[in-house]
C-alpha positions as CSV (number, residue, x, y, z in Angstrom):
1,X,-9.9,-15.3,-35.4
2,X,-9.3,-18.6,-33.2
3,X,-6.9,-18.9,-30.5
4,X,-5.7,-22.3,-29.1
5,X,-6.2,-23.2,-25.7
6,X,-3.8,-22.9,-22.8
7,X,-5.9,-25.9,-21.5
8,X,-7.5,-28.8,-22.7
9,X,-10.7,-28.6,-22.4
10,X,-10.5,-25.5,-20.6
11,X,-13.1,-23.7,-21.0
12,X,-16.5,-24.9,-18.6
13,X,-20.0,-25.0,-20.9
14,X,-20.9,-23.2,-17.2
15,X,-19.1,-20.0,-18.5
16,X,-20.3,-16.9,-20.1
17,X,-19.2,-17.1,-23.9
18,X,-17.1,-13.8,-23.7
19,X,-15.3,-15.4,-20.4
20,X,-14.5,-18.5,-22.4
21,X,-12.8,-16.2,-24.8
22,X,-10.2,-14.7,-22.3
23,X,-10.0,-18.6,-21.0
24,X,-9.2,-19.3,-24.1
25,X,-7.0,-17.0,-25.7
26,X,-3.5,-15.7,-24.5
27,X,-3.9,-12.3,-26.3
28,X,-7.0,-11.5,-24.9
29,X,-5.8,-12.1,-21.6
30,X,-2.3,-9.5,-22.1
31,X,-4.8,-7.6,-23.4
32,X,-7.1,-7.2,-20.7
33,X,-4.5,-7.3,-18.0
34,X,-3.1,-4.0,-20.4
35,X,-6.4,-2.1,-19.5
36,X,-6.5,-3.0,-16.1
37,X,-2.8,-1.6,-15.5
38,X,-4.7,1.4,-17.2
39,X,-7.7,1.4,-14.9
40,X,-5.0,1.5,-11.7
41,X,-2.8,3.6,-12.7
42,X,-5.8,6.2,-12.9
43,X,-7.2,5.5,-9.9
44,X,-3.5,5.5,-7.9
45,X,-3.0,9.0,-9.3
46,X,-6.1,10.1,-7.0
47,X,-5.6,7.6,-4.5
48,X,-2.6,8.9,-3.8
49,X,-3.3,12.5,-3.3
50,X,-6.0,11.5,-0.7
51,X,-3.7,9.4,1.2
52,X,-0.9,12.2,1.3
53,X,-3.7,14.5,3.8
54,X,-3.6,12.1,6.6
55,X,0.1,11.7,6.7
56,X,0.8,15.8,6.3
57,X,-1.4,17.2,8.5
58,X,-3.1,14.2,10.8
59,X,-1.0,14.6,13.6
60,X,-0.8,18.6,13.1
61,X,-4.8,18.3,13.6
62,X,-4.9,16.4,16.3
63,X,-2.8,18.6,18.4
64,X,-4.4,21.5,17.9
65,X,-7.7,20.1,18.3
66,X,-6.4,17.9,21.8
67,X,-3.6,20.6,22.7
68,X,-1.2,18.0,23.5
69,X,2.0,16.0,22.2
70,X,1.4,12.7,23.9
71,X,-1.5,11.8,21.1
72,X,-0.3,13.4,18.0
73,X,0.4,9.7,17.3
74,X,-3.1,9.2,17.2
75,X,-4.3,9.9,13.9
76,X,-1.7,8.1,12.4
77,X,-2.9,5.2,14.6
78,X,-6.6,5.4,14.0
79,X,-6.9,5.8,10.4
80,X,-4.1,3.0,9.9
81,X,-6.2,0.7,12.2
82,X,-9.4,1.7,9.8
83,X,-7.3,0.4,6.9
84,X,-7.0,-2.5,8.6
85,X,-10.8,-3.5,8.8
86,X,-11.0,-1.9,5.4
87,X,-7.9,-4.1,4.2
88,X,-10.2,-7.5,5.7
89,X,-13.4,-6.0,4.3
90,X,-12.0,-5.1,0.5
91,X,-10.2,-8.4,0.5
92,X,-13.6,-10.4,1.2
93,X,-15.4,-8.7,-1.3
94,X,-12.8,-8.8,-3.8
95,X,-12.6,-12.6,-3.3
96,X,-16.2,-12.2,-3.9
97,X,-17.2,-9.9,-5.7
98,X,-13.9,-9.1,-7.8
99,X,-11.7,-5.7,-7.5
100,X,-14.2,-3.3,-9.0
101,X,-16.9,-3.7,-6.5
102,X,-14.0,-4.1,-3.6
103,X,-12.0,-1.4,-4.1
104,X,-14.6,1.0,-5.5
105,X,-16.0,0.2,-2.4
106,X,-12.9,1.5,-0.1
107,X,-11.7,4.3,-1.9
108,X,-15.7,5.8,-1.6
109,X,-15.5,5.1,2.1
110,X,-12.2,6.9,2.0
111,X,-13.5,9.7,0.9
112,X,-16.5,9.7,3.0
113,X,-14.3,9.8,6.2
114,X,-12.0,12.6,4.7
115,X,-15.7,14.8,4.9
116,X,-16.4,13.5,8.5
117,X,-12.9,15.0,9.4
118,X,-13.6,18.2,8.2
119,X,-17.0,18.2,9.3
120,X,-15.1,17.3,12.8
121,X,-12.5,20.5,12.5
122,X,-15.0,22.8,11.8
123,X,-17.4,21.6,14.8
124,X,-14.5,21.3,16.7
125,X,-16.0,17.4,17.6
126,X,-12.8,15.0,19.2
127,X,-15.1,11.6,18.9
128,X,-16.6,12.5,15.6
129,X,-12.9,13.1,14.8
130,X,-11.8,9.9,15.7
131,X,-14.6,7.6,13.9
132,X,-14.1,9.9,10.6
133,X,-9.9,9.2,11.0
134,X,-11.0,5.1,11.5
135,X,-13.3,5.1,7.9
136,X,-10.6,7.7,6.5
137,X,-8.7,4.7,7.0
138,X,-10.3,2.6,4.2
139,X,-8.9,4.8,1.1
140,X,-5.5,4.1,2.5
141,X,-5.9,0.0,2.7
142,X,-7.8,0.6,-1.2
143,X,-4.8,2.6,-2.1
144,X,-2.4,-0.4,-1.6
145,X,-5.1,-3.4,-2.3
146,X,-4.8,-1.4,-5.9
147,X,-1.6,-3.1,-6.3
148,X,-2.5,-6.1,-6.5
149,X,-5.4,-5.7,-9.3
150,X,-2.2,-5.5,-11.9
151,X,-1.1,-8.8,-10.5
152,X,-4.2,-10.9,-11.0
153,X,-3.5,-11.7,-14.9
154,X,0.1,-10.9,-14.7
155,X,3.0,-13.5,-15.6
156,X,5.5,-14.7,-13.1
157,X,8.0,-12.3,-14.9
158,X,5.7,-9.4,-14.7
159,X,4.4,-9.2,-11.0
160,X,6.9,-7.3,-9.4
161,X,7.0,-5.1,-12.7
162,X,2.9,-4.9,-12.4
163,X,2.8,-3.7,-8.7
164,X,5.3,-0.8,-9.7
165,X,3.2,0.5,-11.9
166,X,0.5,0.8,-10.1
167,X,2.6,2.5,-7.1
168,X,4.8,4.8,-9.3
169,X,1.5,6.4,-10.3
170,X,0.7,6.5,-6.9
171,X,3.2,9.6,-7.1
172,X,1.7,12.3,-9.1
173,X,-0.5,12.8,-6.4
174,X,1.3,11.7,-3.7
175,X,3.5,14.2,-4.0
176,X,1.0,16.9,-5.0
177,X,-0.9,16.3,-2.1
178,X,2.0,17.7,0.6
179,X,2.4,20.4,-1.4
180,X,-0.6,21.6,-1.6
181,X,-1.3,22.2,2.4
182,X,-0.7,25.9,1.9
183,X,-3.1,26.3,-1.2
184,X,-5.6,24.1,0.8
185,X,-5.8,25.6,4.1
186,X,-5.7,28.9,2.2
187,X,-9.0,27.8,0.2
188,X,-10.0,26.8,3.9
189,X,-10.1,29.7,5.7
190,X,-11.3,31.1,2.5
191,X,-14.5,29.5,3.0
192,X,-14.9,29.4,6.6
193,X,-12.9,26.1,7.8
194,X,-9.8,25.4,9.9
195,X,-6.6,25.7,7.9
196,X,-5.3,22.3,8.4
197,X,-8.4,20.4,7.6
198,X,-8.1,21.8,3.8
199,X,-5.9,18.9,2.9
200,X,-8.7,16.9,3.9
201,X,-11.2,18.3,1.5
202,X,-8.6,17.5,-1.0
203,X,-8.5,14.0,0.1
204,X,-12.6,13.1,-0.2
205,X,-12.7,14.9,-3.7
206,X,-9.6,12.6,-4.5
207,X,-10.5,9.0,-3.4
208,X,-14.1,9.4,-4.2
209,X,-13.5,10.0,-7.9
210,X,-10.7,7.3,-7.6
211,X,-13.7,4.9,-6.6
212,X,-16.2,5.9,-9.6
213,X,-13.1,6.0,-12.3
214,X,-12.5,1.9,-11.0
215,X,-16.5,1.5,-11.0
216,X,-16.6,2.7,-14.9
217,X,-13.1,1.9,-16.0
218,X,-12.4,-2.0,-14.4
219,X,-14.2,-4.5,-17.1
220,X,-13.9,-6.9,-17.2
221,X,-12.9,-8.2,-14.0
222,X,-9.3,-9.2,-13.7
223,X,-10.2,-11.3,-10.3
224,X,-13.2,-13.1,-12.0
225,X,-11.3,-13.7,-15.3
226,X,-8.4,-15.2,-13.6
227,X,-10.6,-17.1,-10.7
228,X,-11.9,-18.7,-14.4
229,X,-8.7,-19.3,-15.6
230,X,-7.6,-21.3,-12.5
231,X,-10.9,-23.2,-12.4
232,X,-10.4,-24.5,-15.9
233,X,-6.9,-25.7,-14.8
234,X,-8.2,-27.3,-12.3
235,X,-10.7,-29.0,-14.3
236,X,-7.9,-30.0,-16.7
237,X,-5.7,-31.5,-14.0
238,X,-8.8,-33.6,-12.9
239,X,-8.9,-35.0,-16.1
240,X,-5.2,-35.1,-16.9
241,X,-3.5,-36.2,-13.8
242,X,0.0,-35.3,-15.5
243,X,-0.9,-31.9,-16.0
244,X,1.3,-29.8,-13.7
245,X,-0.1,-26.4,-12.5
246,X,2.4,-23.9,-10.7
247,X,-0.6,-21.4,-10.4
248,X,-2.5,-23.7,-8.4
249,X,0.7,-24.3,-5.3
250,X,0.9,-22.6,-2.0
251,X,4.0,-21.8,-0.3
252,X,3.5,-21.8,3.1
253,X,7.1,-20.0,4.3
254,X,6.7,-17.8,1.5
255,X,3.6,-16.0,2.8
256,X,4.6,-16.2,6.4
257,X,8.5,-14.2,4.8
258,X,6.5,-12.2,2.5
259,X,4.1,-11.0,5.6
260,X,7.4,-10.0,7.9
261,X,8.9,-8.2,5.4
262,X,6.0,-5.5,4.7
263,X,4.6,-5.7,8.3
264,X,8.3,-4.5,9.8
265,X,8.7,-2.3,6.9
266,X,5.1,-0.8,7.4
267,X,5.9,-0.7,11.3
268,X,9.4,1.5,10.9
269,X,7.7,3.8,8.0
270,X,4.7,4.9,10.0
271,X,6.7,5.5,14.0
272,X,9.1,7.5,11.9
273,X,7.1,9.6,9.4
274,X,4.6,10.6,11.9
275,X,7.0,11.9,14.4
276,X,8.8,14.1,11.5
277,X,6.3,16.3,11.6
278,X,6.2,17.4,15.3
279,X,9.9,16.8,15.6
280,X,10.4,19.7,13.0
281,X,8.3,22.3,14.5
282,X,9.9,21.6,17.7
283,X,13.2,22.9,16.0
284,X,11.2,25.9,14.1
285,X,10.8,24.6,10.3
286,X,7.5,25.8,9.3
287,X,4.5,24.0,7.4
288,X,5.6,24.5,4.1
289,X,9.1,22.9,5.0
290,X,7.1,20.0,6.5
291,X,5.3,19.9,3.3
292,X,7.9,19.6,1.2
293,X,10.2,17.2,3.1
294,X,7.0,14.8,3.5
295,X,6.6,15.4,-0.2
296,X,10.1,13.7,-1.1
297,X,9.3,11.2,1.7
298,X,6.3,10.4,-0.2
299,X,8.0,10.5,-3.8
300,X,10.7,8.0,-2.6
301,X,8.0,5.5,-1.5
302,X,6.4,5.4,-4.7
303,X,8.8,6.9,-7.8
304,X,11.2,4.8,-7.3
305,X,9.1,1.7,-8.3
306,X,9.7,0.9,-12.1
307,X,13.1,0.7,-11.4
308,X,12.5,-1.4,-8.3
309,X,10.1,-3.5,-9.9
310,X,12.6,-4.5,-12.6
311,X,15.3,-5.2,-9.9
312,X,12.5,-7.3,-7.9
313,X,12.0,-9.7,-11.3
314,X,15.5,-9.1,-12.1
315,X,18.1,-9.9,-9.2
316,X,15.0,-11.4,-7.4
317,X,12.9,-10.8,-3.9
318,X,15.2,-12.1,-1.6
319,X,17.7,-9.3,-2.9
320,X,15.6,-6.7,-2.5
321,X,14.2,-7.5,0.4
322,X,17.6,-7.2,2.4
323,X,18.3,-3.7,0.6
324,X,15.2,-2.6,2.4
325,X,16.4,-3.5,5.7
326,X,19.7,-2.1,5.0
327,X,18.6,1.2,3.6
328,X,16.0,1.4,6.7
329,X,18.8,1.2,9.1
330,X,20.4,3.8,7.2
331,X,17.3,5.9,7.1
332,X,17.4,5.3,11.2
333,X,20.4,6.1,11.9
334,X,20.6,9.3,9.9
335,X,17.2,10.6,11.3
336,X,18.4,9.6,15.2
337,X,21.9,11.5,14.7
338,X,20.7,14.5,12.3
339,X,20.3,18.2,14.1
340,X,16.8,19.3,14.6
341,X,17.9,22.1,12.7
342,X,18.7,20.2,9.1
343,X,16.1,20.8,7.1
344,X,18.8,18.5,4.4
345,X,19.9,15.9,6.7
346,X,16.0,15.3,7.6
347,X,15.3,15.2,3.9
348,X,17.9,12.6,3.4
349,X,16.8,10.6,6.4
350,X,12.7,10.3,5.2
351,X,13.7,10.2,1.6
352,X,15.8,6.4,2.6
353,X,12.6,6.3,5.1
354,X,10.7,5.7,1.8
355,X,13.2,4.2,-0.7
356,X,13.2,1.5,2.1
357,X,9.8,0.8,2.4
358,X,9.6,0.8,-1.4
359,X,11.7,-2.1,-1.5
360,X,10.0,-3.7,1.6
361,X,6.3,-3.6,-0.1
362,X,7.5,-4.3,-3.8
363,X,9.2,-7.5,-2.8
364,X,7.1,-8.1,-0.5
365,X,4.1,-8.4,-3.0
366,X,6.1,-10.4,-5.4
367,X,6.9,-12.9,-2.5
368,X,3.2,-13.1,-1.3
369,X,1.8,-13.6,-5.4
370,X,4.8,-16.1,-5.7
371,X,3.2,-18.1,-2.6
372,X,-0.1,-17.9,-3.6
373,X,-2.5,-19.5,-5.7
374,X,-5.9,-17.3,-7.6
375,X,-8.1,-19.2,-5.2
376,X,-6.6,-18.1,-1.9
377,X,-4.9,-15.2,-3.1
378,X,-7.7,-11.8,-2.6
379,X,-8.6,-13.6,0.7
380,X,-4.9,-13.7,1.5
381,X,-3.7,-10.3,0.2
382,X,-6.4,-9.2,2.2
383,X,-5.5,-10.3,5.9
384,X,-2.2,-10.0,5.2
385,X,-3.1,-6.0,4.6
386,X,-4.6,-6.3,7.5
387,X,-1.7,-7.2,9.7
388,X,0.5,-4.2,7.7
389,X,-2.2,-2.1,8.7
390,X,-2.2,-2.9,12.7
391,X,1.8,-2.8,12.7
392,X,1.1,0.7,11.4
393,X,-1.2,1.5,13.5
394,X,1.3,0.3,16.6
395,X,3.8,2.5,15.1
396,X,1.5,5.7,14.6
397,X,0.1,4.8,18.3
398,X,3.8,4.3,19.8
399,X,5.2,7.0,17.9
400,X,3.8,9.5,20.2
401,X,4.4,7.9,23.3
402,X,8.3,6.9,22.7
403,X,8.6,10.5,21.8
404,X,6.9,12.3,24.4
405,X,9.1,9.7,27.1
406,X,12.1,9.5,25.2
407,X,13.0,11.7,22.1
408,X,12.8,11.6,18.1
409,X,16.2,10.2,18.5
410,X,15.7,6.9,20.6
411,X,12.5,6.1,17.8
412,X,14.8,6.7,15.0
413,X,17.5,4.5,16.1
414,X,15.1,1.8,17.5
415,X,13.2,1.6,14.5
416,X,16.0,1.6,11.8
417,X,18.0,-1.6,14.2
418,X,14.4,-3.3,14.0
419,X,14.2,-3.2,10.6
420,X,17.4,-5.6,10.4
421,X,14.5,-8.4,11.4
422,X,13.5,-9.0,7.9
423,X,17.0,-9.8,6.8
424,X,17.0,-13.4,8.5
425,X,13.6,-13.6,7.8
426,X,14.0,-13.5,4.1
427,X,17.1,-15.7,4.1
428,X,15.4,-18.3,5.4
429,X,12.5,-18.5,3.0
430,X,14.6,-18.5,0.7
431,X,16.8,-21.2,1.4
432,X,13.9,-23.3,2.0
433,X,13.1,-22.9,-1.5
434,X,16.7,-23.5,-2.9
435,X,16.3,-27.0,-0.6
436,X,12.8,-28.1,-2.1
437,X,14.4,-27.5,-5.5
438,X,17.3,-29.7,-4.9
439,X,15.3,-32.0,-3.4
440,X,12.9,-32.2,-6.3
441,X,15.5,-32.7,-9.0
């Protein structure tokens, strides 16, 4: 059967013949961009149970390896620094290669890290400790590159929606992961290892089968059909000069609005979460309580995410991007003013912790995809990452020190009235855009 072009002319004699066809034909394209939400959603299932180690026990780890409380910060800092190299580096190759070689690439360096770190525990080795937390890093930068696979042959209409499928699945193992500290230190000790580097031998069997699942499962490329898809239209507005392409704009404010609003929300997620932890055993909750509490921290990040994906293409980013500062503040407060003792209270505070961020990234990826064109856009996504990355690095890295000066309460409050930055931030992207338009018309 024959499908019509979506360009005339479009397809380059250049081309493969079974690239022309997705160049060619609308249906194959939905099609393909069906399997590839497939593909993700596999992968973020694993992916997300090797990223939920790290934020359980990192900081745990590190202060009973370094017996102190000034650098329980640390790990938090150092594998969210790696994912920021590993953001720059899977972005590159994405660009060049396409996502299956790039991410592939970062969840298999993930999970080579997550065996350095229990290698580390067991020999009881700070520095080798340290480099395995930095490549530990990568699965977490892979983890949220995943996103934007979805995105690459999705509609205007469907971006938002795209990226929340490919978090929401995120949960199964996110969630999981926290939950299972007990059973994996148990198995731990069972075989001779620390107790709190068990979730870490959860997290390299996790990310490395998330890389070979995107290896087998993502063909075609989504990134090399759609780089082929803007390069026809390119080639059709050389040859038309009326043709109008909104794939091929850039929108300069957009990306700088789009960067604020996940960097700050990255930033306040990360000081936060990682002080939970060492905030509750101060005030005698035990680790299954800080399991589960990071849990729901965890499932409010990333369940949420259908229904904020609709709201996102819905009510639209600017929207959603001032709930997440609101319902960070909230988080904030709650968290500064809450007794050590509420095991609730501190549920309710990192559950809005999450639902925030949610809102932050969601939008936040919409905005970016909105501003960007396919021949920028990997290359973009991925030093944007980066700069999400370092801000949660600062926060894992500040965390520690603010607490150990000052208290849980002062990093609560601060973070939750910083988060109120994106709020401006966002209106004034988007006014920009309302002005252009009237200007245009």
């Amino acid at each position: 059967m024959a499908f019509k072009s979506d360009y005339p002319g479009a397809a380059s004699e250049h081309d493969p013949e079974w690239l022309q066809d997705y160049i060619n034909s609308q249906e194959k394209r939905q099609s393909l961009y069906k399997r590839t939400l497939f593909a993700v959603v596999l992968s973020q299932i694993f992916g997300g149970a090797g990223l939920a180690a790290g934020i359980t026990v990192g900081a745990l780890l590190a202060r009973e390896m370094l017996g102190t409380d000034s650098v329980t910060g640390l790990p938090t800092a150092l594998f969210t620094l790696g994912s920021a190299g590993a953001a720059l580096i899977v972005g590159r190759l994405s660009q060049r290669f396409g996502r299956r070689f790039g991410l592939a690439s970062g969840f298999i360096a993930g999970g080579i890290g997550a065996i350095g770190v229990v290698l580390a525990a067991i020999t009881n080795n700070i520095v080798l400790l340290f480099v395995s937390l930095l490549i530990y890093g990568a699965g977490s930068a892979t983890n949220l590159q995943a996103r934007y696979a979805g995105t690459d042959l999705a509609s205007a209409k469907q971006r938002a929606t795209a990226v929340s499928i490919a978090m929401v699945s995120t949960t199964f193992g996110a969630v999981a992961g926290p939950n299972l500290v007990e059973v994996m230190g148990d198995f731990a000790m069972s075989i001779g290892v620390p107790a709190l580097s068990g979730p870490f031998i959860l997290a390299a069997a996790a990310y490395i089968v998330a890389g070979i699942l995107l290896l087998i499962l993502l063909r075609p490329d989504p990134y090399v059909v759609a780089s082929a898809i803007a390069k026809a239209e390119r080639e059709t507005i050389s040859s038309n000069p009326g043709y109008k392409a909104e794939t091929l704009k850039t929108d300069r404010r957009g990306i700088a609005a789009a960067a604020l609003v996940m960097v700050l929300t990255q930033l306040v997620m990360v000081a936060i979460m990682t002080m939970t932890p060492v905030h509750m055993g101060k005030h005698g909750h035990g680790l299954s309580d800080v399991g589960m509490i990071i849990g729901f921290h965890i499932g409010a990040m990333y369940l949420p995410s259908l229904l904020t994906g609709f709201l996102v293409d819905k009510i639209g980013r600017t929207a959603m991007a001032v709930a997440s500062g609101s319902t960070l503040l909230a988080s904030g407060l709650l968290a500064a003013f809450a007794p050590g003792e509420s095991f609730m209270l501190l549920n309710i505070a990192l559950i809005l912790l999450g639902l925030g961020w949610n809102f932050g990234l969601i939008s936040g990826t919409a905005m970016l995809v909105d501003a960007t064109n396919i021949g920028n856009r990997a290359k973009m996504q991925g030093s944007i990452d980066v700069m999400v990355a370092l801000s949660g690095a600062s926060g894992g890295a500040l965390s520690g020190m603010v607490v150990a000066h000052s208290s849980y309460a002062a990093l609560s409050f601060g973070g939750g009235v910083l988060s109120l930055l994106l709020i401006p931030a966002v209106l004034w992207s988007s006014k920009s855009k309302e002005l252009k338009a009237s200007q245009s018309s």
